[in-house]
Backbone as CSV, one residue per row, in Angstrom:
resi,resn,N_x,N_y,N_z,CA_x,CA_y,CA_z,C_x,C_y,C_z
1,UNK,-12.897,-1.865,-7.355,-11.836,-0.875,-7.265,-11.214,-0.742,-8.654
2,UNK,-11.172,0.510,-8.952,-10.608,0.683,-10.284,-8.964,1.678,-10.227
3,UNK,-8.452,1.793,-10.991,-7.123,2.374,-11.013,-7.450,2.902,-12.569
4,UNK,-7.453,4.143,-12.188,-7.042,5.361,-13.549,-5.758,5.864,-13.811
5,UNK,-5.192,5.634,-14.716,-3.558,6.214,-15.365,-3.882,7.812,-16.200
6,UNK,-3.379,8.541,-16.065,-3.559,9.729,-16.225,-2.327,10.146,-16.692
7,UNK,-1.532,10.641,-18.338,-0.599,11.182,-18.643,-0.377,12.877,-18.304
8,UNK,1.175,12.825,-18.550,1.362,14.280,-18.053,0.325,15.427,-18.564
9,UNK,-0.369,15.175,-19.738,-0.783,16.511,-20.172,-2.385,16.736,-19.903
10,UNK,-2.954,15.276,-18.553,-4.058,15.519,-18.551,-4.982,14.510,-19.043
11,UNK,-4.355,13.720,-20.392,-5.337,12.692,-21.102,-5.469,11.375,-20.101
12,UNK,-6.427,11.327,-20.060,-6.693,9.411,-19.529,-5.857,8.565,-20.552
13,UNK,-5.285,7.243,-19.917,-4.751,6.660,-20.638,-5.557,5.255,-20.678
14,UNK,-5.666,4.915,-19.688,-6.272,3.762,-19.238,-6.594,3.270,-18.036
15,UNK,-7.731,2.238,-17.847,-8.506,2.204,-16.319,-8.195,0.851,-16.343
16,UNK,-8.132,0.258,-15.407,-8.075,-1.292,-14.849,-8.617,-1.298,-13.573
17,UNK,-9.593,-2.521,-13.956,-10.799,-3.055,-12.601,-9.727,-3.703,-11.943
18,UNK,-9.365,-3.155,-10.757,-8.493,-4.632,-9.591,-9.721,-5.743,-9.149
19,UNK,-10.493,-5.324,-8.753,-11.792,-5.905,-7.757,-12.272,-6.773,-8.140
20,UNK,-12.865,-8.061,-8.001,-13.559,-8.909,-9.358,-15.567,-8.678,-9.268
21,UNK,-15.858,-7.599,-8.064,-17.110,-7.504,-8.010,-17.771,-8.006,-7.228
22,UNK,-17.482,-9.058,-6.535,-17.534,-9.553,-5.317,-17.654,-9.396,-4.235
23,UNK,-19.056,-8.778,-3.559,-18.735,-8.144,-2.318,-18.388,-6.504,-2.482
24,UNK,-18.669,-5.695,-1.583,-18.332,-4.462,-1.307,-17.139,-4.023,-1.569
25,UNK,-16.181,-3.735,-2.343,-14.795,-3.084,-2.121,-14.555,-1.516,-2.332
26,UNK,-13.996,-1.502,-0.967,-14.200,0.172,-0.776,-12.745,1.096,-0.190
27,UNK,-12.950,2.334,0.103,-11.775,2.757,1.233,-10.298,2.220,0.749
28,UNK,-9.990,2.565,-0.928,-8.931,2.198,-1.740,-7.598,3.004,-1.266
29,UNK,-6.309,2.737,-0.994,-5.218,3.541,-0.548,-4.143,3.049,-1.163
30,UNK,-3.051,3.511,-1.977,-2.079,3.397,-3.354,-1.463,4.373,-2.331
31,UNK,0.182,3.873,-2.661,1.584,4.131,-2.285,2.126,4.923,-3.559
32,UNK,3.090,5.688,-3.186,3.668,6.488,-3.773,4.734,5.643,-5.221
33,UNK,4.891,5.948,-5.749,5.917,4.822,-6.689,7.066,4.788,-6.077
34,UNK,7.564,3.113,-5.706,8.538,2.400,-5.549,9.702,2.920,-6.057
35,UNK,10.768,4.266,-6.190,12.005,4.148,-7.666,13.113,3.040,-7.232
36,UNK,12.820,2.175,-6.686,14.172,1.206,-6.678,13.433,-0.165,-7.712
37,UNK,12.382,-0.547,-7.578,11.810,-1.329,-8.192,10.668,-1.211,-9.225
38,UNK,10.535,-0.052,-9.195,9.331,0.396,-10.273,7.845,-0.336,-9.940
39,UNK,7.368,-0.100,-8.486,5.934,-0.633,-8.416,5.264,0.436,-7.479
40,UNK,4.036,0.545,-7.687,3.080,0.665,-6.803,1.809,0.430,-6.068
41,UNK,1.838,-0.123,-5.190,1.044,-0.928,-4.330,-0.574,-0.367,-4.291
42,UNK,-1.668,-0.722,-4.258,-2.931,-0.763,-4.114,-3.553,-1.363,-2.667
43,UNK,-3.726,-1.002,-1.976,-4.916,-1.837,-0.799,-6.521,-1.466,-0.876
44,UNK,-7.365,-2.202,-0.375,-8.657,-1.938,-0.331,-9.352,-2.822,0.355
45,UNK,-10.293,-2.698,1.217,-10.923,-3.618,2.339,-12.370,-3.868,1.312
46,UNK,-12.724,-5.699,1.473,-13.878,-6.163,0.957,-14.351,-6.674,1.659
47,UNK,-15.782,-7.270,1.658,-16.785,-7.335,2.627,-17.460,-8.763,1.835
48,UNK,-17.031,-9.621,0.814,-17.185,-10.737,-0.071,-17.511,-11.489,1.189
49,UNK,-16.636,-12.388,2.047,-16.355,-13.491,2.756,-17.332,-13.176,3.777
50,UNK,-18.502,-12.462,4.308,-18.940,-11.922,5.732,-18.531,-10.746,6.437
51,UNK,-17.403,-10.527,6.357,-16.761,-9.751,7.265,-15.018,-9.180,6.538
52,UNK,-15.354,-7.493,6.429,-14.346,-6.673,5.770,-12.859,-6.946,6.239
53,UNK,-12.149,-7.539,5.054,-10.814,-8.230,4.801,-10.057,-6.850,3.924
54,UNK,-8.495,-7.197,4.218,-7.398,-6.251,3.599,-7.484,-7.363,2.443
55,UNK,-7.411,-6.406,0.980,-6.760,-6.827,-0.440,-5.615,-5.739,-0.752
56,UNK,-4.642,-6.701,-1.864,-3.530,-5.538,-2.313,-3.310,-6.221,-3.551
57,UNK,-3.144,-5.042,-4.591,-2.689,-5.806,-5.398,-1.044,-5.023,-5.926
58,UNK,-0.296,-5.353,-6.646,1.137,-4.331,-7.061,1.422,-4.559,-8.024
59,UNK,1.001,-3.005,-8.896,1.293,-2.570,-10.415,3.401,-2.598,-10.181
60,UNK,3.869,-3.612,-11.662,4.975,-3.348,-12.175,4.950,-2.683,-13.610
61,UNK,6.425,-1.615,-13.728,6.380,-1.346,-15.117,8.070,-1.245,-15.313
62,UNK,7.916,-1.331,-16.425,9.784,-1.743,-16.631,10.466,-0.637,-16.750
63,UNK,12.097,-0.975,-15.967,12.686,0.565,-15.925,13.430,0.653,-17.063
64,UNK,13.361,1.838,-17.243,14.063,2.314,-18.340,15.646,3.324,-17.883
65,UNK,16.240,3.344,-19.316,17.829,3.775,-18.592,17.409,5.074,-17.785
66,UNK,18.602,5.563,-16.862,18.666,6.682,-15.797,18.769,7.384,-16.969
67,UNK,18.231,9.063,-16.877,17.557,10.212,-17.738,16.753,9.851,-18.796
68,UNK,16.110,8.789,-18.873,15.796,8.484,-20.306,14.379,9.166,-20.495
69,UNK,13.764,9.636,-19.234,12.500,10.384,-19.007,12.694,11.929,-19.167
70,UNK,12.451,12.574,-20.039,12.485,14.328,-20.581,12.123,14.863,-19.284
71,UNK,11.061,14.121,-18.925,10.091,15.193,-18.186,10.525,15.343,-16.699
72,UNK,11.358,13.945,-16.436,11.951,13.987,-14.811,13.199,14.203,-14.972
73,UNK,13.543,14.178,-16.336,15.395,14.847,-16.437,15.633,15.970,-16.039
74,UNK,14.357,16.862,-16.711,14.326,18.288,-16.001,13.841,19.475,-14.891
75,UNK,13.257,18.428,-14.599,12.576,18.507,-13.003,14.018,18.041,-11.972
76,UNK,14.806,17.055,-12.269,15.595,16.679,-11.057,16.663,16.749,-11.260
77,UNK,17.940,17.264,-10.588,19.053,17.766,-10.825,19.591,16.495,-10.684
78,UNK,20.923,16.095,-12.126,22.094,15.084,-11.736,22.427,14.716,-10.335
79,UNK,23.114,15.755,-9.736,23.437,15.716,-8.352,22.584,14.906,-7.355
80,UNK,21.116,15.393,-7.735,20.156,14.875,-6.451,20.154,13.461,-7.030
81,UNK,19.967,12.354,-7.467,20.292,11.358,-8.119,20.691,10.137,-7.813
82,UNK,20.001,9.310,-6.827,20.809,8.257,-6.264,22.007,7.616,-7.244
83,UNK,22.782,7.270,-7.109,23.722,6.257,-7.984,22.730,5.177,-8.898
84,UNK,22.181,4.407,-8.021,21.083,3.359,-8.736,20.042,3.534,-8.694
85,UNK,19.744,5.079,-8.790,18.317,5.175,-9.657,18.302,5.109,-10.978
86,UNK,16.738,4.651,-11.010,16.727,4.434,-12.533,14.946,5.747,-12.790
87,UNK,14.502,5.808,-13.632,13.609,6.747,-14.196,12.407,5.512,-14.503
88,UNK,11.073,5.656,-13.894,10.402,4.417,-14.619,8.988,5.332,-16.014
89,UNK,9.203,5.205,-16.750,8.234,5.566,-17.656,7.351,4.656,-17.468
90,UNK,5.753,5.024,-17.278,4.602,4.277,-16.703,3.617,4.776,-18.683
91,UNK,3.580,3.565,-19.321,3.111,3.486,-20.402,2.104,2.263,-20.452
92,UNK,1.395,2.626,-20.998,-0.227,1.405,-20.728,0.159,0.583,-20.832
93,UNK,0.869,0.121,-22.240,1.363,-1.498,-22.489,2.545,-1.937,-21.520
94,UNK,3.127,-1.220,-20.389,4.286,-1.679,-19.450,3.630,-1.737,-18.099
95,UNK,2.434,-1.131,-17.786,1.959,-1.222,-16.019,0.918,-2.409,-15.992
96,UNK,1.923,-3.486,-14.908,0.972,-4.611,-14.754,0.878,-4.462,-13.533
97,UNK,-0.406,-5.237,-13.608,-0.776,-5.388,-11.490,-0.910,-6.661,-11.280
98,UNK,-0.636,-7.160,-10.553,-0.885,-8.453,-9.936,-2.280,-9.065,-9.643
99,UNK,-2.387,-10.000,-9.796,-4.210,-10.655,-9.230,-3.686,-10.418,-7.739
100,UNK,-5.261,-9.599,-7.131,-5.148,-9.165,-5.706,-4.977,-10.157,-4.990
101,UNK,-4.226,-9.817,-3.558,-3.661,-10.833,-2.854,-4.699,-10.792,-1.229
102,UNK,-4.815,-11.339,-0.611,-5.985,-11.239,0.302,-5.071,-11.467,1.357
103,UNK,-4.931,-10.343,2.499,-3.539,-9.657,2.995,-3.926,-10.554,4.442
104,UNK,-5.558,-9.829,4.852,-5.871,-10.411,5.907,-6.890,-11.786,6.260
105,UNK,-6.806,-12.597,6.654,-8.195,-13.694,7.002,-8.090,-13.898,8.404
106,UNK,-9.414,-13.403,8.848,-9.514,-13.166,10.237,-10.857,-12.839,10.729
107,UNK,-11.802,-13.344,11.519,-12.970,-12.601,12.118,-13.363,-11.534,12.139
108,UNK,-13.892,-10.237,12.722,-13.984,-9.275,12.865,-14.001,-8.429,11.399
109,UNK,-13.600,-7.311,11.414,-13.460,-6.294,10.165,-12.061,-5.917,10.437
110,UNK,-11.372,-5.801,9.118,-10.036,-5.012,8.775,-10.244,-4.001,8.061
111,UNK,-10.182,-2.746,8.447,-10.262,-1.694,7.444,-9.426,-0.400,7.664
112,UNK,-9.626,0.481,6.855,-8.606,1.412,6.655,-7.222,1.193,6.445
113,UNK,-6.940,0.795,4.777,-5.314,0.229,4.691,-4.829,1.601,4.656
114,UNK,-3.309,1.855,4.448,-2.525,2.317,4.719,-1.395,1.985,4.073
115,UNK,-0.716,2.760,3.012,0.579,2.159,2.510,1.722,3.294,2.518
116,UNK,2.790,2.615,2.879,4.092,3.253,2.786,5.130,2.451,2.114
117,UNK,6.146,3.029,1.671,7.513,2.700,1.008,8.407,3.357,1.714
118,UNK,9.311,2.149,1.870,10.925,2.411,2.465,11.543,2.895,0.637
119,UNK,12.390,4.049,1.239,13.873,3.717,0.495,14.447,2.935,0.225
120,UNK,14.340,1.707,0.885,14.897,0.277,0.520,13.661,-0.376,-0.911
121,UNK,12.873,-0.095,-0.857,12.228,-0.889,-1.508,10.954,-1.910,-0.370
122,UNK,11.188,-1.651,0.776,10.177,-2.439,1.620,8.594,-1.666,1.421
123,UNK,7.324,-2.595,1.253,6.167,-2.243,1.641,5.740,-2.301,2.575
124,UNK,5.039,-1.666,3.677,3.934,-1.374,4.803,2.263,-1.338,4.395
125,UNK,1.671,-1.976,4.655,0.261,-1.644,4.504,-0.367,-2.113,6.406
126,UNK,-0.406,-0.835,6.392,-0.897,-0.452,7.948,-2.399,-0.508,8.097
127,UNK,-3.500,-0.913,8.721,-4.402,-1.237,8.789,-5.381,-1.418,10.278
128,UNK,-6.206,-1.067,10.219,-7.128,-1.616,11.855,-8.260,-2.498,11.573
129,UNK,-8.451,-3.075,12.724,-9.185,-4.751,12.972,-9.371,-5.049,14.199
130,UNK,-10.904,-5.309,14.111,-11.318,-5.401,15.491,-11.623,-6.868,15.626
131,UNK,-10.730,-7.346,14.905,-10.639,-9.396,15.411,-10.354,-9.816,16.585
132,UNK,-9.741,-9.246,17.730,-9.663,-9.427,18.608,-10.970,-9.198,20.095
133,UNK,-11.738,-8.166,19.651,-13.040,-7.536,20.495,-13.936,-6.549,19.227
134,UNK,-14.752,-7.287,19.272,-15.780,-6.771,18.600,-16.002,-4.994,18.724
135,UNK,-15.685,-3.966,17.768,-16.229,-2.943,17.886,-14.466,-2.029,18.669
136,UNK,-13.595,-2.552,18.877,-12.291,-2.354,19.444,-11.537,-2.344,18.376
137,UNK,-11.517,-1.822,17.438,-10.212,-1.799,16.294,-8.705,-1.597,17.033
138,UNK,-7.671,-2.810,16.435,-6.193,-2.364,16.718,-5.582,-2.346,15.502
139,UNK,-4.524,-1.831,15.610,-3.285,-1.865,14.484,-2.673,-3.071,14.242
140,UNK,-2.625,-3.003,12.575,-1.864,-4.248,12.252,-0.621,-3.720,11.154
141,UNK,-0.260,-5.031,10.700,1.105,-4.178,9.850,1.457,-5.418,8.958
142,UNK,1.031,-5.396,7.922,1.823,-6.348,6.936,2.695,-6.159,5.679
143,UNK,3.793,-6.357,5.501,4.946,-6.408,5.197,5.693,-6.861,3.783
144,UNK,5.462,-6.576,2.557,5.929,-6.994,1.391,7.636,-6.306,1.016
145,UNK,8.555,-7.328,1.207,10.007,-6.934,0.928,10.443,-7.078,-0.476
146,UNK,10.738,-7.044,-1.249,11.228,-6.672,-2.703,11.959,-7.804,-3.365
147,UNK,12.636,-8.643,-2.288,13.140,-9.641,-2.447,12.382,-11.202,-2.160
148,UNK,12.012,-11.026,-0.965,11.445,-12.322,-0.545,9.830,-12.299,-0.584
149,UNK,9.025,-10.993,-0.767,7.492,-10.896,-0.987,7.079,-11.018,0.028
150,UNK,5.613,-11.153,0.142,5.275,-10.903,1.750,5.445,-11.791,2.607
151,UNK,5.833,-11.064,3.763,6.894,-11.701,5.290,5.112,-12.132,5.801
152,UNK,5.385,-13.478,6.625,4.419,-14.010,7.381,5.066,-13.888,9.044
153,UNK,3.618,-13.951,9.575,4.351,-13.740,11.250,4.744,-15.205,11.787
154,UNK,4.586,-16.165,10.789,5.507,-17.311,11.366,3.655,-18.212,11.693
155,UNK,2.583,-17.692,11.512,1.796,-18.475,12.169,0.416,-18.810,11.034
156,UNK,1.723,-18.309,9.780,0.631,-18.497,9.077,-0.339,-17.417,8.118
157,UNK,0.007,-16.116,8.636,-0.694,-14.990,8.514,0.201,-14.248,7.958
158,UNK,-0.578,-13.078,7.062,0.704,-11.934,6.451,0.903,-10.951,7.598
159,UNK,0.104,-10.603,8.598,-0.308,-9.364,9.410,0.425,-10.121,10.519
160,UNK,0.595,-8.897,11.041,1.049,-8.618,12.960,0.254,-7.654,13.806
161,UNK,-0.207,-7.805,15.274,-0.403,-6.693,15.529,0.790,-5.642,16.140
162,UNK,0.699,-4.446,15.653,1.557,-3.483,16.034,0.740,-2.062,17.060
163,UNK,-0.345,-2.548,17.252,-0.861,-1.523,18.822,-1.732,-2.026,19.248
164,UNK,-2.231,-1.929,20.322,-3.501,-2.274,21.323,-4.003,-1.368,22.068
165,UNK,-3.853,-0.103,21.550,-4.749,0.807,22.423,-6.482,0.722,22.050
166,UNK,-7.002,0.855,22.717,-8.411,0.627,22.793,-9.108,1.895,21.696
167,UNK,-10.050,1.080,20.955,-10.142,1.832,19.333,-8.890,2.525,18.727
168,UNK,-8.009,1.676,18.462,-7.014,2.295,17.631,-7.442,2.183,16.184
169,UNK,-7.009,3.393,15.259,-8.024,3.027,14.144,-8.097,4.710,13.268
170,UNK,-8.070,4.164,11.698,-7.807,5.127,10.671,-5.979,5.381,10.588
171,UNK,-5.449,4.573,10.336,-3.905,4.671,10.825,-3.516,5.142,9.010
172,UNK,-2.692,6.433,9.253,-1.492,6.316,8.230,-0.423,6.624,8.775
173,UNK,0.409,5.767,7.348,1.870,5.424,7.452,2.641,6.404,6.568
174,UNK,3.634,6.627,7.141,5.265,6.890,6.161,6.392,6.024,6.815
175,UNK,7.721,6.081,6.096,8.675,5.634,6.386,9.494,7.028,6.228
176,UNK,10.304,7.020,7.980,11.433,8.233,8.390,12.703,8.051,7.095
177,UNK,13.556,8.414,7.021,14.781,8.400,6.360,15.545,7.363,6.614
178,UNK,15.390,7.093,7.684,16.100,5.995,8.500,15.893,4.263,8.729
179,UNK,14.215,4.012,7.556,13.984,3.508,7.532,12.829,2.248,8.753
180,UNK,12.517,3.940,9.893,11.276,3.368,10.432,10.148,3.339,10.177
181,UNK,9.143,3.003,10.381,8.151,2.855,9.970,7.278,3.813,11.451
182,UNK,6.570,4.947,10.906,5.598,5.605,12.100,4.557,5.475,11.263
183,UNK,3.583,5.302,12.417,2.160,5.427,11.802,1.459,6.394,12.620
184,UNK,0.344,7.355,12.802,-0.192,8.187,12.938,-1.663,7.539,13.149
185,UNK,-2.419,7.506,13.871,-3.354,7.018,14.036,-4.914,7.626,15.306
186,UNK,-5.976,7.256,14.995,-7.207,7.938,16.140,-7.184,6.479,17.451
187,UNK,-7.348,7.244,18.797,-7.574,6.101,19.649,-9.008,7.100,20.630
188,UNK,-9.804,6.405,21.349,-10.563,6.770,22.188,-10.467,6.337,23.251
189,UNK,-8.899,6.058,23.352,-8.329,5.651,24.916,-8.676,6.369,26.115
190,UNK,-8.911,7.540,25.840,-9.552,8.389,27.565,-10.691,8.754,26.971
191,UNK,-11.741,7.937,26.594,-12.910,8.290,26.482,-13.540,9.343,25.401
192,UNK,-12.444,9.759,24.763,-13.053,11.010,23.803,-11.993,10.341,22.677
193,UNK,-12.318,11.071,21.347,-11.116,10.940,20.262,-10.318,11.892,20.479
194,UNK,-8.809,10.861,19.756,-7.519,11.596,20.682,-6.497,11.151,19.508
């Protein structure tokens, strides 16, 4: 999995391999930029270990003062403006990513990530996995908070399941205003896709 940076006027800036080559890594899905913390998240399912696992990795770049960006000073009105926003200028020598983090370990296949951002700063990487019945994908949901990093379900694991309809699967996410989390997703619960 590679990540291309692309400046406003079109030029490539620079590419970075996340992946180390290992196995299949495929079906790559990147979140919108973070503006409370200046990151954006990467997922991608690999096939290294036997059987297709969630990876993530999360580009930081340092914020710079509120208007200090020309190009989003004049695109976005004062007014619209949270109080504590800040402007992040994404410059080669400031976007780091993290060594990928291996989200899921589990039997079966995990695939199709899914990422969203809260307004708060919370991550979602929404995902299906048929660890439970072979060939039965359900929904899962794992959780990176801004403060404490990724939430475990207490058993050990980064993931939860969050549906069980029979082939649930290809799920994307947003976060409402309000700070829920919906996901959108295919099931073949009455026999047809639905």
């Amino acid at each position: 999995i590679y990540v291309k940076q692309v400046a406003p006027d079109n030029s490539a800036i620079t590419t970075i391999r996340l992946s180390d080559g290992s196995g299949d890594s495929v079906n790559p899905a990147i979140s919108g930029q973070d503006a409370s913390y200046g990151r954006v998240i990467v997922a991608w399912e690999n096939d290294a270990t036997g059987s297709k696992e969630i990876y993530a990795a999360v580009a930081t770049c340092s914020p710079t003062t509120s208007g200090s960006s020309t190009r989003q000073q004049a695109t976005t009105p004062a007014s619209s403006v949270p109080p504590n926003y800040h402007y992040f200028d994404w410059h080669p020598s400031a976007v780091v990513f993290s060594a990928p983090i291996r989200v899921t370990n589990s039997r079966g296949n995990s695939r199709n990530p899914s990422i969203a951002v809260s307004g708060l700063g919370d991550v979602s990487v929404v995902f299906d996995s048929d660890r439970r019945r072979a060939g039965y994908p359900e929904l899962y949901l794992a959780r990176l908070r801004p403060t404490t990093g990724w939430l475990s379900s207490g058993q050990g694991k980064l993931d939860v399941r969050i549906e069980s309809y029979a082939s649930a699967r290809t799920p994307s996410a947003a976060y409402s205003p309000d700070g829920y989390l919906i996901t959108l997703f295919e099931t073949n619960k009455d026999g047809k896709p639905s």
